[in-house]
C-alpha atoms as one frame of an Amber mdcrd trajectory, in Angstrom:
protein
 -12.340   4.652 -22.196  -9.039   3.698 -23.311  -7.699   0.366 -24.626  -8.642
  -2.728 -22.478  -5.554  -4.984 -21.923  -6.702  -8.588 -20.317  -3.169  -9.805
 -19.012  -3.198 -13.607 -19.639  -1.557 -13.947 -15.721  -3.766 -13.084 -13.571
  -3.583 -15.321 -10.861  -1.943 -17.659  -9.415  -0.412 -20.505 -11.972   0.149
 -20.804 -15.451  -0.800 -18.403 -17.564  -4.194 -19.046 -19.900  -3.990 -19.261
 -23.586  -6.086 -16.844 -25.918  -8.941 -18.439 -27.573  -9.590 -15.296 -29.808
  -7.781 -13.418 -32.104  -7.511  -9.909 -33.930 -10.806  -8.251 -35.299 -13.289
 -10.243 -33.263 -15.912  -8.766 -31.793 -16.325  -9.573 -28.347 -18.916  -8.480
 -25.518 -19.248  -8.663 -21.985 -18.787 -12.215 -20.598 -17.073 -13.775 -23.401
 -15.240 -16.159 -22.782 -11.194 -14.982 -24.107  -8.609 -17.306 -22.736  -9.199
 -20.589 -20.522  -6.233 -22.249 -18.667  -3.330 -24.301 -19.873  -3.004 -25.418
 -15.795  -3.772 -24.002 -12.888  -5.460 -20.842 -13.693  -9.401 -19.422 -14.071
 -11.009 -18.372 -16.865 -10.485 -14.850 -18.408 -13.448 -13.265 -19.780 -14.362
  -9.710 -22.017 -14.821  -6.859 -19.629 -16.009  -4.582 -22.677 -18.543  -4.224
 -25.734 -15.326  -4.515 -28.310 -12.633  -5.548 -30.924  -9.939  -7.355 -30.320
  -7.144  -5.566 -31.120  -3.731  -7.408 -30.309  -3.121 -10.473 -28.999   0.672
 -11.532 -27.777   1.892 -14.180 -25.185   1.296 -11.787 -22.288  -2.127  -9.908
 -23.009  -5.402  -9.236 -25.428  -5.889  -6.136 -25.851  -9.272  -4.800 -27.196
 -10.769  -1.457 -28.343 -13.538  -0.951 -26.717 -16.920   0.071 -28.381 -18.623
   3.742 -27.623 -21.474   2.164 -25.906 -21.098  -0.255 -22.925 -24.343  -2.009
 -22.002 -24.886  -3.058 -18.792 -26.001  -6.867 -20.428 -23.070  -9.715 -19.898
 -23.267 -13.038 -21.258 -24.369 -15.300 -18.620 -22.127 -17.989 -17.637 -23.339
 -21.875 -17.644 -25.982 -22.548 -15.480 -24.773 -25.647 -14.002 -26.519 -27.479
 -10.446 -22.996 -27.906  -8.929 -22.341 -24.507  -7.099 -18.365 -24.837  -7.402
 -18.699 -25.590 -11.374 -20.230 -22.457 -11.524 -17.225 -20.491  -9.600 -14.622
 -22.397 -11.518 -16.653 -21.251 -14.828 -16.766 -17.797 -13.511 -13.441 -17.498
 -13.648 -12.656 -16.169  -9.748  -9.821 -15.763  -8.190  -8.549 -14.658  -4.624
  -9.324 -10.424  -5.232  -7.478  -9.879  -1.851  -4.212  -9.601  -3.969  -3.157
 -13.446  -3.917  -4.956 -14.343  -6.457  -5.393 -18.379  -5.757  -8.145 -19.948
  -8.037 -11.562 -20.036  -6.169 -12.921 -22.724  -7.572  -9.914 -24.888  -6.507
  -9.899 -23.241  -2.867 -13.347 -24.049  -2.012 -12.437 -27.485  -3.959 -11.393
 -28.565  -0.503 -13.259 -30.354   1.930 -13.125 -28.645   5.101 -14.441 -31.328
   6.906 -16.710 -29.252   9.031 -14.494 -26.391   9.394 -14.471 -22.577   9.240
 -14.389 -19.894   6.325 -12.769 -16.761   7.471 -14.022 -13.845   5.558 -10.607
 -11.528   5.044 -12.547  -8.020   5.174  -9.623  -6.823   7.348  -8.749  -4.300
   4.558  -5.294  -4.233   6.084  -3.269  -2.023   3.819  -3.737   1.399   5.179
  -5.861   3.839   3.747  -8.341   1.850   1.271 -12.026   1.531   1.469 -13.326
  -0.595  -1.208 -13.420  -3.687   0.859 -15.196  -1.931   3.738 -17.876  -0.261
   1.240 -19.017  -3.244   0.066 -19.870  -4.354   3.376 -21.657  -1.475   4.027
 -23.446  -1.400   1.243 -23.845  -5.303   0.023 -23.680  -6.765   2.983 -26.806
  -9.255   2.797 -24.850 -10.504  -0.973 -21.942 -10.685   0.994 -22.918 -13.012
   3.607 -25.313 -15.167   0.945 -21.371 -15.834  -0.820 -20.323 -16.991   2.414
 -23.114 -19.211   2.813 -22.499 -20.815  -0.526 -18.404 -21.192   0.138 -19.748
 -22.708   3.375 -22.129 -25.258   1.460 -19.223 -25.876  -1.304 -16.699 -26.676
   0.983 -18.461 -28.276   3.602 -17.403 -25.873   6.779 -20.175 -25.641   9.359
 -19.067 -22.271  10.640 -17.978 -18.837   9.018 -16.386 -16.001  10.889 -16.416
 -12.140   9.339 -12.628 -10.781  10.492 -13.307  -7.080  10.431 -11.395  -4.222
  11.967 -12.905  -2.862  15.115 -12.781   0.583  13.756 -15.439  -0.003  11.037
 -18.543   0.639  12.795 -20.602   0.754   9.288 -19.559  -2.027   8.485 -19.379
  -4.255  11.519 -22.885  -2.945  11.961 -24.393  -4.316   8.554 -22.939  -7.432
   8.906 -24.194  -7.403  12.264 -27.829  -7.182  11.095 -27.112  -9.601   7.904
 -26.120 -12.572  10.072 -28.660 -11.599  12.804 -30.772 -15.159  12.172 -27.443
 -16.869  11.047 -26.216 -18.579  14.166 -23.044 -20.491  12.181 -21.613 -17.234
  11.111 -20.132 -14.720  13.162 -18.054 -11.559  13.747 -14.520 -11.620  15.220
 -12.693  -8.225  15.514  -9.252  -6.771  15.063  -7.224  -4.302  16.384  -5.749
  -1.530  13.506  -2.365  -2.520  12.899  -0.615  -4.328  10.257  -0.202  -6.918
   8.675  -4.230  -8.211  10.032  -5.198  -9.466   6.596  -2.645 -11.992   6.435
  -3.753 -15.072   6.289  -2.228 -16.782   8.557  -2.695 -14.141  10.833  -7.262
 -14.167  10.192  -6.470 -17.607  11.227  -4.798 -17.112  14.117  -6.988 -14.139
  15.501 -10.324 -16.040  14.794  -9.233 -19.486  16.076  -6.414 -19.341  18.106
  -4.061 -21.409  16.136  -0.676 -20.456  14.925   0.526 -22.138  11.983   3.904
 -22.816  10.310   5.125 -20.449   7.826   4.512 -22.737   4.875   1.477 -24.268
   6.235  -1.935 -23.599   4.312  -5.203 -22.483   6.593  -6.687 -25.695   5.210
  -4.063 -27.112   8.133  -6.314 -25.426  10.357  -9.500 -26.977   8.672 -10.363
 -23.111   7.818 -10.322 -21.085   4.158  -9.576 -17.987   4.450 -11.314 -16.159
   1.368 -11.490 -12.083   0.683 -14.886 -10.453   1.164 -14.900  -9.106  -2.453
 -14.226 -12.846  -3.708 -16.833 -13.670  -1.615 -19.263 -11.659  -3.189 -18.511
 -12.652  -6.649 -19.251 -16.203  -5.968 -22.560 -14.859  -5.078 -23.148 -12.793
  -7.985 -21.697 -16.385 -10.349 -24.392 -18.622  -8.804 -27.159 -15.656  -8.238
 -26.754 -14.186 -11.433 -24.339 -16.189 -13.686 -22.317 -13.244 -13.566 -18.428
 -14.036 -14.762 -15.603 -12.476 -12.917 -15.245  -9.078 -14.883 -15.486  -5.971
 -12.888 -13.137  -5.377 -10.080 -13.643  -2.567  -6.850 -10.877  -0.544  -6.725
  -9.866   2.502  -4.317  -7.924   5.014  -5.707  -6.170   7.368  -3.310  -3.530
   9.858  -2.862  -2.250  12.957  -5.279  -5.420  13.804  -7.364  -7.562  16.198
  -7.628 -10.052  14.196  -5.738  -8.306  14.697  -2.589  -5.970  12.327  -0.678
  -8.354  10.570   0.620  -9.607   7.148  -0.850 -12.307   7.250  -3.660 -14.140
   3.519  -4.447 -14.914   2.851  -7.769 -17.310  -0.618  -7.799 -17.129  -2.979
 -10.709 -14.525  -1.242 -12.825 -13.876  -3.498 -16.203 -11.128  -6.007 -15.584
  -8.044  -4.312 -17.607  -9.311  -0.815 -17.300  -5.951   1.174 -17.109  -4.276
   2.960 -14.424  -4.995   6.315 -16.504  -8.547   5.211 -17.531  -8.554   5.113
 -13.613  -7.280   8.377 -12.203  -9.474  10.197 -15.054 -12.145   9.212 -12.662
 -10.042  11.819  -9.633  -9.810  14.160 -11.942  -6.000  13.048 -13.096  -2.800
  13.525 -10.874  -2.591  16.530  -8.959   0.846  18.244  -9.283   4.373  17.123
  -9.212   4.055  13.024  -7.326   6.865  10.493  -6.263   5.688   7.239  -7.685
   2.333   5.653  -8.760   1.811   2.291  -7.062  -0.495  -0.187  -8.141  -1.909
  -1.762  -4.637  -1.185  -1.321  -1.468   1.841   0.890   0.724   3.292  -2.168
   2.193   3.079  -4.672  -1.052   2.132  -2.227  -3.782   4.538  -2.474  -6.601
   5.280   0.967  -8.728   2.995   1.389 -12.044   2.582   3.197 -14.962  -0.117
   5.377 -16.636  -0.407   2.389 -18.821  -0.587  -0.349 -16.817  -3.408  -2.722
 -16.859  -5.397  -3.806 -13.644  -6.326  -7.134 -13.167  -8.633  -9.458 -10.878
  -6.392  -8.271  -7.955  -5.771  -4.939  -8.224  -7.275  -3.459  -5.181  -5.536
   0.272  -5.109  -4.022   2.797  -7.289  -1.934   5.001  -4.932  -0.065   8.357
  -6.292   2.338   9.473  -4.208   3.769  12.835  -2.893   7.279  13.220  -4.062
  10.264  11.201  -1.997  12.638  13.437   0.122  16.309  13.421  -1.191  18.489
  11.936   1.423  22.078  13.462  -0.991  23.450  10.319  -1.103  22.993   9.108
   2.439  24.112   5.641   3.789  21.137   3.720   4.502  20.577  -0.044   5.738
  17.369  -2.083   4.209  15.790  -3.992   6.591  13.481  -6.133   4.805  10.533
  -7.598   6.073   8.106 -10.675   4.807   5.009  -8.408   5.544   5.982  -5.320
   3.404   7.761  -4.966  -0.174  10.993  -7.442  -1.406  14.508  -6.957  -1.658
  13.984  -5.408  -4.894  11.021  -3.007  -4.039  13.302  -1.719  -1.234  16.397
  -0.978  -3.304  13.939   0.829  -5.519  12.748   2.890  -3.238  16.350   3.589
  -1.586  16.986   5.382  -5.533  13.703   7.267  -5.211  15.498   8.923  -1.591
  19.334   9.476  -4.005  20.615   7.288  -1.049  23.275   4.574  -1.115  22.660
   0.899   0.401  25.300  -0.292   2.580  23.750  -3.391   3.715  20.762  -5.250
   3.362  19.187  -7.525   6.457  15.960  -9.619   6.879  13.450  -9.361   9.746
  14.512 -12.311  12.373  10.937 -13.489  11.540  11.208 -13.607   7.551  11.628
 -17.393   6.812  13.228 -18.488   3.277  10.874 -21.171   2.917  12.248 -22.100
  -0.549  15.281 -20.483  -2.791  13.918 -17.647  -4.759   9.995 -17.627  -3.264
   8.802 -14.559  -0.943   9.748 -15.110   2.306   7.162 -15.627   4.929   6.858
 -14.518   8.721   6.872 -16.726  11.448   4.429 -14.551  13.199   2.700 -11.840
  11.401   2.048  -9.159  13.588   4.227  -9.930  16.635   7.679  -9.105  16.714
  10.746 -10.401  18.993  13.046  -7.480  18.237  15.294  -6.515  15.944  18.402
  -5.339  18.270  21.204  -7.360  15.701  19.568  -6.405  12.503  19.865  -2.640
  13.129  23.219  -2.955  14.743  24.637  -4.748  11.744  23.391  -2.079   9.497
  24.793   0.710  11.621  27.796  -1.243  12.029  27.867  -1.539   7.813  28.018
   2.453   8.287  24.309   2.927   7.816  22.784   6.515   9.012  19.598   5.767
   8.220  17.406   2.752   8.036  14.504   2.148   5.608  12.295  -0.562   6.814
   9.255  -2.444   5.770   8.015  -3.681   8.954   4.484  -4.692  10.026   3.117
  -2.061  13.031   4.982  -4.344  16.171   8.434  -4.737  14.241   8.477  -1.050
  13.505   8.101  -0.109  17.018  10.749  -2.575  17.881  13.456  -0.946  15.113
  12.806   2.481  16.146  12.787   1.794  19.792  16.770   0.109  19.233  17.155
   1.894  16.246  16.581   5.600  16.884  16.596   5.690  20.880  19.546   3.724
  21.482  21.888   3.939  18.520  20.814   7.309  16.593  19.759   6.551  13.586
  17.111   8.097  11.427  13.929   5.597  10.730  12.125   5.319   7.020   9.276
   3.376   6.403   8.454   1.751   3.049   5.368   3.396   3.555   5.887   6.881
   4.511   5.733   8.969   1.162   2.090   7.191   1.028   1.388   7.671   4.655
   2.439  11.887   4.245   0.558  11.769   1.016  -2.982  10.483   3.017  -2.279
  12.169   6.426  -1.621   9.552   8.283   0.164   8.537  11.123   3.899   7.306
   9.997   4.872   3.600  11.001   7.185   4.318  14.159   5.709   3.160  17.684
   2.747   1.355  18.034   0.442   3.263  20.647  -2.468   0.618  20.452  -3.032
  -2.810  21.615  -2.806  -5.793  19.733  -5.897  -7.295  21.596  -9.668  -6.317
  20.726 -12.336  -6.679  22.722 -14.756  -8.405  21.388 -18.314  -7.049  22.344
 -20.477  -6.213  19.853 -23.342  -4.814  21.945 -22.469  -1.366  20.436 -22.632
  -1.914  16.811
């Protein structure tokens, strides 16, 4: 194993200060850098020496041998202590403190487990409900019992019969939790949209599920908070898929409790290393993935390490961003207009992508359900655009290339597609499934 670099951000908030310095010895569980605000605890993933420590990271060299022992975290008889202590954050990607989510008193409300694994192609999520899901739901219980909801709902894509079918038998003699399925497109996981397909209620873009008297908490963070009050365990090992251009296959290969800070390298050692020439390694998702290094660090909410096939060269083509709140920024989708050697003529937003503030992400008024795009993609083309590259969720996709390519000729990229040709799957273009689920379980 390679260096160990503990990023000091790795969550929402400020970011925590280092409480040890060069040539201590550290183990697993010990405690390395605590908050200066809002922020969680940031423990040793390793048996090790710190190394380096700087503003942004600690970096330590791990030892040869790597028991499996951790130092236990305070035993404490308030359940949400115990998650703040741990140190957990939101491992859906967000990364929003735990122990100040489930702070909130949800007055008899609902937690919504995410386990919609929405980005395309990863499996961690979905293998730990296959394989822990009796953990799983005992986490739920205890977000339930912390933040005083009476009901918990599982939002799990219809297509995961394993899955659905654990849970299933987990919750079997659990009458206050339940399943709720979703159909396969994107964006399912968001969480405004778990809220709206489990309960029916639509909120405003910069409204909070706690609006809806709901949480809405990722299945691996669930299980965490299990494993802190079960087993004192601090938040230090992270599932990860890893999927793409390796010798592995394209396919995605789960790695469970990988050492928070493990590198990207350290990582796709595991495939067997990069397989032949590749277009970009992205740590995450395809939609909100951000391009990596060999290098790089993961964190708490690293979820994905995705290598790539290389990008097509467009020669300098005109092309038109249309930039959506569901998929990558402004800046990811310049980036990935270089990657294609093509020129940007004009840059639009998705009629649904709401500025909520100068400078923050923009958020969608509807995630998942799209009015059309007929003015966007005419102002690009009129800009002199030939081709578009887009970023839309499943509906807005079919909506661009329905105007886009069938009524004004021009030639449709998704964000996504040099990930979706790397896995074999389906490009983003028109959606050919229905946005409604049926909800009968009497098959799993």
């Amino acid at each position: 194993m390679r260096k160990i670099k503990l990023l000091l951000k790795q969550h929402v908030g400020a970011p925590c200060a280092a409480i040890v310095k060069p040539g201590d010895k550290v183990e697993k569980g010990t405690l390395v850098a605590t908050p200066t605000g809002l922020g969680a605890n940031i423990f040793s993933s390793v048996y090790g020496t710190v190394e380096e420590v700087t503003d942004q990271a600690i970096v330590i060299q791990p030892d040869d041998e790597q028991p499996d022992k951790y130092i236990p975290i305070k035993k404490s008889d308030s359940k949400l202590e115990m998650v703040k202590e741990a140190g957990i954050v939101g491992m859906g990607g967000a990364g929003f403190p735990t122990g100040v989510k489930l702070g909130a008193d949800l007055e008899g409300g609902y937690i919504l487990v995410n386990a919609a694994e929405c980005e395309p192609g990863l499996k961690h999520n979905i293998m730990q409900l296959e394989q822990q899901a009796e953990k799983t739901v005992r986490g739920v219980e205890y977000c339930m019992e912390i933040s005083n909801a009476k009901k918990a709902i599982f939002a799990i894509k219809r297509k995961n019969a394993r899955a659905i079918s654990a849970v299933k038998k987990a919750i079997a003699d659990k009458p206050d939790i339940s399943i709720h399925l979703l159909p396969d497109i994107y964006p399912m996981g968001e969480e405004r949209a778990v809220v709206r397909e489990c309960l029916g209620i639509l909120l405003g873009p910069t409204q909070l599920p706690s609006a809806a008297h709901a949480n809405v908490v990722n299945c691996e963070t669930v299980l965490r908070v299990a494993e802190a009050i079960e087993d004192q365990k601090p938040c230090i090992c992270k599932n990860i898929s890893v999927v793409g251009r390796v010798h592995g296959g394209p396919d995605a290969q789960v790695f469970m409790d990988m050492p928070v800070g493990i590198s990207v390298e350290d990582m796709l050692d595991k495939v067997g290393g990069i397989d032949g020439e590749y277009g970009e390694i992205i740590m995450g998702g395809a939609f909100t993935g951000l391009p990596t290094t060999l290098e790089a660090p993961t964190t708490k909410t690293t979820g994905a390490i995705i290598v790539t096939v290389p990008f097509l060269d467009l020669h300098g083509a005109k092309v038109g961003l249309l930039v959506c709140a569901c998929g990558g920024g402004e800046a990811r989708m310049r980036d990935i207009a270089k990657k294609y050697n093509a020129e940007v003529v004009s840059v639009t937003f998705c009629k649904q992508a709401i500025e909520v503030k100068p400078g923050a992400p923009r958020k969608c008024e509807n995630p998942g359900n799209c009015p059309g795009q007929i003015a966007k993609v005419l102002e690009m083309k009129r800009a002199g655009a030939e081709y578009l590259i887009i970023g839309n969720c499943s509906d807005c996709s079919n909506t661009v290339v329905t105007c886009g390519t069938l009524k004004m000729g021009l030639k449709v990229i998704h964000q996504t597609d040099h990930v979706m040709r790397t896995i074999h799957h389906p490009l983003y273009r028109h959606l050919t499934i229905s946005k409604t689920v049926d909800q009968d379980l009497s098959e799993f």
